[in-house]
N, CA, C and O atoms as CSV, one atom per row, in Angstrom:
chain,resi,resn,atom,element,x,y,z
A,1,UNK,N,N,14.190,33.483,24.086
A,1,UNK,CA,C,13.366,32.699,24.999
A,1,UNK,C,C,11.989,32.512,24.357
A,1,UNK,O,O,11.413,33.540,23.998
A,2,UNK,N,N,11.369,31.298,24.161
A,2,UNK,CA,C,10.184,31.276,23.638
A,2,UNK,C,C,9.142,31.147,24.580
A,2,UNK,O,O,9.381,30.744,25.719
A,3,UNK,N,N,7.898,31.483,24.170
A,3,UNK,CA,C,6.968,31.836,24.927
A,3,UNK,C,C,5.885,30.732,24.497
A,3,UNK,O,O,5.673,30.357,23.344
A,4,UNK,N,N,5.009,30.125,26.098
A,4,UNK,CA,C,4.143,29.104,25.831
A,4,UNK,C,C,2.707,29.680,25.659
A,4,UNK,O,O,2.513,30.779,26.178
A,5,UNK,N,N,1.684,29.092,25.006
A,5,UNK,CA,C,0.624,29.450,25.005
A,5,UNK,C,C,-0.031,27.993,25.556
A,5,UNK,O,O,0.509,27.001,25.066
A,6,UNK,N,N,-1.052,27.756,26.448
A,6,UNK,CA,C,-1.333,26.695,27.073
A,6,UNK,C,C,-2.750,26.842,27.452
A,6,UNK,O,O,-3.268,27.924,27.730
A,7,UNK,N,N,-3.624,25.184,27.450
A,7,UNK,CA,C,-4.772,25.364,27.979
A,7,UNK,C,C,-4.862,24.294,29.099
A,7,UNK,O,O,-4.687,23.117,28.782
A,8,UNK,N,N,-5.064,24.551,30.098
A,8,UNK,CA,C,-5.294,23.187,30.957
A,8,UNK,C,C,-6.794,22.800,31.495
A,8,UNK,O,O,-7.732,23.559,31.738
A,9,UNK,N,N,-6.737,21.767,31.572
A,9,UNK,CA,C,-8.096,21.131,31.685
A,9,UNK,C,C,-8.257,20.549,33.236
A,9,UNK,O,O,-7.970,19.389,33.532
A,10,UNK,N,N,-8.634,21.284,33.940
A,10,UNK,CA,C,-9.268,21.427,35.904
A,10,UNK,C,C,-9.662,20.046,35.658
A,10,UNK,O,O,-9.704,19.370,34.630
A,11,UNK,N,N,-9.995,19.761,37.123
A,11,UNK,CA,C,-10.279,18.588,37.699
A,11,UNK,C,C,-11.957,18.503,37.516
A,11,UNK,O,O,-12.604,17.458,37.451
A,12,UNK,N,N,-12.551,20.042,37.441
A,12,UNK,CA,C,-13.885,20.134,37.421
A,12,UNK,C,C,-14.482,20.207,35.962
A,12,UNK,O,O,-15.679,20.400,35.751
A,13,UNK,N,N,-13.336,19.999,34.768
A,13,UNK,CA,C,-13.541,19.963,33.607
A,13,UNK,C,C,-13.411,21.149,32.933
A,13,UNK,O,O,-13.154,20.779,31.788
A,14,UNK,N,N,-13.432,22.463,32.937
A,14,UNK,CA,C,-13.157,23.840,33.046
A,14,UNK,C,C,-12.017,23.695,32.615
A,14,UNK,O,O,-11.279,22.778,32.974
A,15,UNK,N,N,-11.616,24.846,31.532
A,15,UNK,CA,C,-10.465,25.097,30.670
A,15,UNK,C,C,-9.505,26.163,31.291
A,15,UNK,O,O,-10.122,27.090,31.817
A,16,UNK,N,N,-8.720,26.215,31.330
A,16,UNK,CA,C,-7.868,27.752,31.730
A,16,UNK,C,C,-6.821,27.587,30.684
A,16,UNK,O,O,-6.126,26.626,30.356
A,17,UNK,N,N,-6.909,28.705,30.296
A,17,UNK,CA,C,-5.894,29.224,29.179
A,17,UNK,C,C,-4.794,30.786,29.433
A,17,UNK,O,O,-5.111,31.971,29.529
A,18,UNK,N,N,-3.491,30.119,29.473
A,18,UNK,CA,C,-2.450,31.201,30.367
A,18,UNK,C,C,-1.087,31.037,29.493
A,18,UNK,O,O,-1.108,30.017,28.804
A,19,UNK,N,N,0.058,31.799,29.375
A,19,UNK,CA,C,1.224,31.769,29.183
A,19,UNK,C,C,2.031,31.698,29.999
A,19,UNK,O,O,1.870,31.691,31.220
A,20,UNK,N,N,3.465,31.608,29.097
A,20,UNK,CA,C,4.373,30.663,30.369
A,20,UNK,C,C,5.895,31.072,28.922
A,20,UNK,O,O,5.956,31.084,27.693
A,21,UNK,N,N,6.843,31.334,30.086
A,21,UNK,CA,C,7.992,30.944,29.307
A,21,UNK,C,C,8.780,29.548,29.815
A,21,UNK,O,O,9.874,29.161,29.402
A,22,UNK,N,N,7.640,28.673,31.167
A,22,UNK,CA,C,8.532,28.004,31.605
A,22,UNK,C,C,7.539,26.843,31.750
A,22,UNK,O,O,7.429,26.709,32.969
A,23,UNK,N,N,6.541,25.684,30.982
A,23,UNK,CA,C,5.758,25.485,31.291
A,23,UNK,C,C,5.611,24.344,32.100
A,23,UNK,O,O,4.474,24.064,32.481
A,24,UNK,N,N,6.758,23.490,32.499
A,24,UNK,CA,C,6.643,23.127,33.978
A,24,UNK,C,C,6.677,23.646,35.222
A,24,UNK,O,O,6.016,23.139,36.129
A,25,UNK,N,N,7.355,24.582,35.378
A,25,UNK,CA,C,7.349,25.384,36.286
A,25,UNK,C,C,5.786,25.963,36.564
A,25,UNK,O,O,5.236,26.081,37.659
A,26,UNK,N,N,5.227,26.298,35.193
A,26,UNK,CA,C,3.816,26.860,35.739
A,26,UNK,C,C,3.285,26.129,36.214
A,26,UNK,O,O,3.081,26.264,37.420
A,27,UNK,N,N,2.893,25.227,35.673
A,27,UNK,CA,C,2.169,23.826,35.957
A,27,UNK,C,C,2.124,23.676,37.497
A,27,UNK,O,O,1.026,23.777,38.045
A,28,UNK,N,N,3.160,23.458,38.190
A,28,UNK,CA,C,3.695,22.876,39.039
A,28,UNK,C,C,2.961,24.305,40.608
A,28,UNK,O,O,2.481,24.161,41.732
A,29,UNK,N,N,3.289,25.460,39.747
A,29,UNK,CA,C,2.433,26.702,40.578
A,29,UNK,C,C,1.058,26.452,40.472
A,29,UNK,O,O,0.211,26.650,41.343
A,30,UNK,N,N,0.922,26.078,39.533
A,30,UNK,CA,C,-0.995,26.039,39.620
A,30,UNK,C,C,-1.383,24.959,40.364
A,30,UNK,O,O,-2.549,25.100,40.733
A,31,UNK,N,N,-0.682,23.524,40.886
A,31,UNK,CA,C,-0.674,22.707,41.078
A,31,UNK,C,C,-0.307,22.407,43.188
A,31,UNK,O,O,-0.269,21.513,44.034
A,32,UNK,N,N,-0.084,24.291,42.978
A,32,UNK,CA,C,0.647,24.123,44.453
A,32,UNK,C,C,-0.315,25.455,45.233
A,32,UNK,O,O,-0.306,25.873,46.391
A,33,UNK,N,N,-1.029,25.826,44.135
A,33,UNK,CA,C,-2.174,26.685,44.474
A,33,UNK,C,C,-1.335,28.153,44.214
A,33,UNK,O,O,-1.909,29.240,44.271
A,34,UNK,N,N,-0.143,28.024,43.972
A,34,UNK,CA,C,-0.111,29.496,43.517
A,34,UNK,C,C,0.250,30.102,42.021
A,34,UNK,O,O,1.049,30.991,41.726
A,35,UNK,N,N,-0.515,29.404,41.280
A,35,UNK,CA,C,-0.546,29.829,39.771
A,35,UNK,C,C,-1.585,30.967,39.881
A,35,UNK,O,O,-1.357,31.856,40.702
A,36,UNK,N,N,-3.001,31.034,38.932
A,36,UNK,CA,C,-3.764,31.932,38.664
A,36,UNK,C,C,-4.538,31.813,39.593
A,36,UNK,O,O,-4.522,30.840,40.348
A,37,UNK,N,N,-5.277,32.705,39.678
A,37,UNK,CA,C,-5.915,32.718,41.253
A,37,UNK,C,C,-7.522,31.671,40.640
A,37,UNK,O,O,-7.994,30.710,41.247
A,38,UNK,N,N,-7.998,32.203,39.441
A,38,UNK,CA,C,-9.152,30.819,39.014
A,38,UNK,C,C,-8.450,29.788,39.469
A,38,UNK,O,O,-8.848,29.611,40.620
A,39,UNK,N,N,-7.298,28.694,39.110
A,39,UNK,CA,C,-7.044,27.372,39.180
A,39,UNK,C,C,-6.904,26.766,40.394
A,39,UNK,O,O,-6.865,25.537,40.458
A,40,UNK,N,N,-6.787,27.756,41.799
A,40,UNK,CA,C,-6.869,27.604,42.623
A,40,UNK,C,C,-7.373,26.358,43.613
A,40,UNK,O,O,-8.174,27.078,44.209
A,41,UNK,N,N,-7.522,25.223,44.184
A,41,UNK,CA,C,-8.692,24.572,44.589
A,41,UNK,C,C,-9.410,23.718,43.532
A,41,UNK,O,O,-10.210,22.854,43.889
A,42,UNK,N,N,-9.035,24.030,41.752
A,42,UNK,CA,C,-9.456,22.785,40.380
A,42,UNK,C,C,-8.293,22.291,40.230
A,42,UNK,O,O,-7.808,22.737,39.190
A,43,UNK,N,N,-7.613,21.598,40.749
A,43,UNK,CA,C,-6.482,20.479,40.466
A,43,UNK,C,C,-6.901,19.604,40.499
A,43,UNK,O,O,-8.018,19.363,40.956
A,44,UNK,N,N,-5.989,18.684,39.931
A,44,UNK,CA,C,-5.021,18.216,39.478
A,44,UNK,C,C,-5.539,18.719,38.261
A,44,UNK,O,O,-6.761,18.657,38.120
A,45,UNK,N,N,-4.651,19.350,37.085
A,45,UNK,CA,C,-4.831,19.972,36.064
A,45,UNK,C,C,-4.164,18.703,35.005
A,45,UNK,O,O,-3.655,17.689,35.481
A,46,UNK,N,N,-4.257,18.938,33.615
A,46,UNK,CA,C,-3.953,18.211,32.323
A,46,UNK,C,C,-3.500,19.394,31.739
A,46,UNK,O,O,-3.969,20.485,32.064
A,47,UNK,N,N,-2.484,19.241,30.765
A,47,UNK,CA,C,-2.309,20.369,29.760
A,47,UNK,C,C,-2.864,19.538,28.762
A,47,UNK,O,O,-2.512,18.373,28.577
A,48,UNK,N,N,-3.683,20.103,28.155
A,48,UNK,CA,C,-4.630,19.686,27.130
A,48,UNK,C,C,-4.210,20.435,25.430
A,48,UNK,O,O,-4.561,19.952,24.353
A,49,UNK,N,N,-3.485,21.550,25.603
A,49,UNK,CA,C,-3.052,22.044,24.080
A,49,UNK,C,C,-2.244,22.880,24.962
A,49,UNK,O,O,-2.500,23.302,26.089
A,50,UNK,N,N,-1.034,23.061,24.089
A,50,UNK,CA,C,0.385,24.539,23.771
A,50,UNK,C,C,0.313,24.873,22.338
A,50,UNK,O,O,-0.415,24.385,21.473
A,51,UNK,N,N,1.223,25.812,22.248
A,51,UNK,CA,C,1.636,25.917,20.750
A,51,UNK,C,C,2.501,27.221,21.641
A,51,UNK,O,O,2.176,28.056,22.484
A,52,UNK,N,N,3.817,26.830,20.887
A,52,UNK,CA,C,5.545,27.911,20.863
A,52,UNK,C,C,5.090,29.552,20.575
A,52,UNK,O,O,3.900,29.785,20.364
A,53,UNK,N,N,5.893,30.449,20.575
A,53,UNK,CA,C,5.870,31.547,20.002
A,53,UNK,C,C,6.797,31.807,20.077
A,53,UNK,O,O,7.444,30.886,20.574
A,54,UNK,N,N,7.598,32.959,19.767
A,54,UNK,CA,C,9.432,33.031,19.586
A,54,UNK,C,C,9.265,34.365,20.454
A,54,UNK,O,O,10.297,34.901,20.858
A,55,UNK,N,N,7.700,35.082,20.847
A,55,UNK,CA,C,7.660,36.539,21.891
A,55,UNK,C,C,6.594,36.456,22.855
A,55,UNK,O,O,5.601,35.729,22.866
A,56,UNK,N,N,6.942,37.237,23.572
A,56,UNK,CA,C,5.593,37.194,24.752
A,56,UNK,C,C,4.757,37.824,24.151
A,56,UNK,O,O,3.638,37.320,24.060
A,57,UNK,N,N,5.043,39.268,23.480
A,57,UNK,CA,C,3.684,39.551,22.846
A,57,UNK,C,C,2.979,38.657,21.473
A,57,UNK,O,O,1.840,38.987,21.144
A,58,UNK,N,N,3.280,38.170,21.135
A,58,UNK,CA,C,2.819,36.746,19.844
A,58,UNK,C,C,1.733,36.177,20.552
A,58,UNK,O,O,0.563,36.276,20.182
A,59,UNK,N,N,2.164,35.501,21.708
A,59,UNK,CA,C,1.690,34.467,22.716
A,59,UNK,C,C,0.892,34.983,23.723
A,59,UNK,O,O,0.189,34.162,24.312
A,60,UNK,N,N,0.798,36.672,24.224
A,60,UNK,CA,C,-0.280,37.234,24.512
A,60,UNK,C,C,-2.143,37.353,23.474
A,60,UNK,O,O,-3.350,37.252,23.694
A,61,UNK,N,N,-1.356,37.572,22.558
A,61,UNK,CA,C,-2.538,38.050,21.564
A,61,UNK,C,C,-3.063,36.582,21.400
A,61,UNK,O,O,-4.281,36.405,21.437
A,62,UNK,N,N,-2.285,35.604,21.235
A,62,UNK,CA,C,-3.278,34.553,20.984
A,62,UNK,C,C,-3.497,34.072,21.903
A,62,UNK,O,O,-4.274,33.148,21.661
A,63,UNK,N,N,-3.279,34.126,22.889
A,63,UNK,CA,C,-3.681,33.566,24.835
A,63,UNK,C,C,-5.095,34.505,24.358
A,63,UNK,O,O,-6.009,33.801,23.929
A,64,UNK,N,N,-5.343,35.860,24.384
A,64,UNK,CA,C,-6.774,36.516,24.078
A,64,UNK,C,C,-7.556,36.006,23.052
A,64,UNK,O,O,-8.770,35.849,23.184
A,65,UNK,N,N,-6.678,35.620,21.592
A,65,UNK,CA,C,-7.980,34.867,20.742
A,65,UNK,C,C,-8.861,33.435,21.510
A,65,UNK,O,O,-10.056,33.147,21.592
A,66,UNK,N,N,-7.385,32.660,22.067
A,66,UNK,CA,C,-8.552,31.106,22.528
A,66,UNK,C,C,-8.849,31.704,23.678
A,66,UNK,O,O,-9.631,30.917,24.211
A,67,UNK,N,N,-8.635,33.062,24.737
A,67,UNK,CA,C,-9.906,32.677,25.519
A,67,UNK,C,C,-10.654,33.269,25.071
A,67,UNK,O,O,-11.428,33.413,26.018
A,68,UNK,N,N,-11.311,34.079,23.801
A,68,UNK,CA,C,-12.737,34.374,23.285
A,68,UNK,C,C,-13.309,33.159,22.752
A,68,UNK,O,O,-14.507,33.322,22.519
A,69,UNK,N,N,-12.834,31.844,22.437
A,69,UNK,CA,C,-13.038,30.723,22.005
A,69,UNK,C,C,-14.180,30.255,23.262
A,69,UNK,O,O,-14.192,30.694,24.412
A,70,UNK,N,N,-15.193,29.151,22.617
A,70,UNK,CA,C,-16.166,28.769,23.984
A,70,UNK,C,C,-15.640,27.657,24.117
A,70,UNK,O,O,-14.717,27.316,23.378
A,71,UNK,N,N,-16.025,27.019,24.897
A,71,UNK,CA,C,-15.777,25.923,25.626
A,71,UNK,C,C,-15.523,25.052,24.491
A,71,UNK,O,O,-14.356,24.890,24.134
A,72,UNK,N,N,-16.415,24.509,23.918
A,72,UNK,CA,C,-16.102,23.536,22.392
A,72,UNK,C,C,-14.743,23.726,21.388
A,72,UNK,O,O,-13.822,23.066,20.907
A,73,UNK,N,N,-15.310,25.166,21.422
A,73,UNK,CA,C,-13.757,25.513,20.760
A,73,UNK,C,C,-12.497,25.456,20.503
A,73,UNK,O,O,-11.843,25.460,19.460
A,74,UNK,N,N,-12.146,25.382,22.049
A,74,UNK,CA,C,-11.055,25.572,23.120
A,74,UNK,C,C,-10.804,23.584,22.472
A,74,UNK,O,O,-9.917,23.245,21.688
A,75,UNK,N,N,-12.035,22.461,23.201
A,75,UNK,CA,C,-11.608,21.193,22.931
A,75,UNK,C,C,-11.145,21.256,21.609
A,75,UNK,O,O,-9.999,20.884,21.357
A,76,UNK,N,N,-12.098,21.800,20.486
A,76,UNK,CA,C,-11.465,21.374,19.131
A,76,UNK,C,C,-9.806,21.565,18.165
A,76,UNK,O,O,-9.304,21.018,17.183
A,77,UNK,N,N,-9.280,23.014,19.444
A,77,UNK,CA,C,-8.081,22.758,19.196
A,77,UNK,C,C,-7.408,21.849,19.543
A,77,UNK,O,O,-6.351,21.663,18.940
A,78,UNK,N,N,-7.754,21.046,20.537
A,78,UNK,CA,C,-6.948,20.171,21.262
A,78,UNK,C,C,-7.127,18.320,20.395
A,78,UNK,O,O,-6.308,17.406,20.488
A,79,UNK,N,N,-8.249,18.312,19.747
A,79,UNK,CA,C,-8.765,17.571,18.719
A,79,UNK,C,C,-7.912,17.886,17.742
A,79,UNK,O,O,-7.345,16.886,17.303
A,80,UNK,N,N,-7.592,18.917,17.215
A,80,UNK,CA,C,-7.127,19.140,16.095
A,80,UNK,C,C,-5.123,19.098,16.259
A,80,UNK,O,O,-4.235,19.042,15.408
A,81,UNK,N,N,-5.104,19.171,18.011
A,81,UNK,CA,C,-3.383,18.718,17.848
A,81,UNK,C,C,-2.918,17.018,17.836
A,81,UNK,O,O,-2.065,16.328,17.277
A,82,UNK,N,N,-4.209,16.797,18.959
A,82,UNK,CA,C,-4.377,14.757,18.940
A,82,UNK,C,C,-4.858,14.527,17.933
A,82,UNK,O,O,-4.229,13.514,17.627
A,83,UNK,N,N,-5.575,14.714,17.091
A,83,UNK,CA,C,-6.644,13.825,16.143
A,83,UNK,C,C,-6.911,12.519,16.567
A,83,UNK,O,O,-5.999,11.775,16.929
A,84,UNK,N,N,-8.323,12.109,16.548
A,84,UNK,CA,C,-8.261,10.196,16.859
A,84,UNK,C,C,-8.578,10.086,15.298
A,84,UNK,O,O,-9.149,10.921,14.597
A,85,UNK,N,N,-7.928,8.518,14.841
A,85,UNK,CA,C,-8.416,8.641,13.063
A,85,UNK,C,C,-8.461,6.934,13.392
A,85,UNK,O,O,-8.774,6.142,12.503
C-alpha cells in the first residue's frame, strides 16, 4: 500500500501538510469537516503538491521535513512539480 504525502492549499490561503494512504478519501474528510482539526471551517481546499512513498514511515518523516518548510517553501515545491516555462 503506498503512502501519500500532501499539501493543501485552504480557502484562506494557508498550507496544511498531512498523509494519506487514500488521498481522495482524505480530501473529501477535510472537506466534510472531519479531516484535521486545523482544516476545519478553511475549505474548499486544492491539493497543491503529493509525492508516493512505498511506507508510512518514509511519508511520515517527510510530512515533518515540509512542515519545517515556511510558507514560501512549501509554494516552491509545488513550483517545482508545475513549473510555468
Amino acid at each position: 500500500m503506498d503512502w501519500i504525502v500532501y499539501i493543501l492549499k485552504c480557502s484562506d490561503s494557508s498550507l496544511y501538510t498531512g498523509i494519506t494512504n487514500n488521498i481522495a478519501n482524505r480530501v473529501r474528510a477535510h472537506q466534510n469537516g472531519k479531516g484535521a482539526k486545523y482544516t476545519r471551517g478553511r475549505g474548499p481546499f486544492k491539493i497543491i503538491y503529493q509525492e508516493q512513498y512505498a511506507t508510512r514511515s518514509a511519508a511520515s518523516k517527510r510530512e515533518l521535513e515540509i512542515k519545517s518548510l515556511n510558507h514560501q517553501e512549501k509554494l516552491k515545491l509545488k513550483s517545482n512539480l508545475f513549473p510555468t516555462a
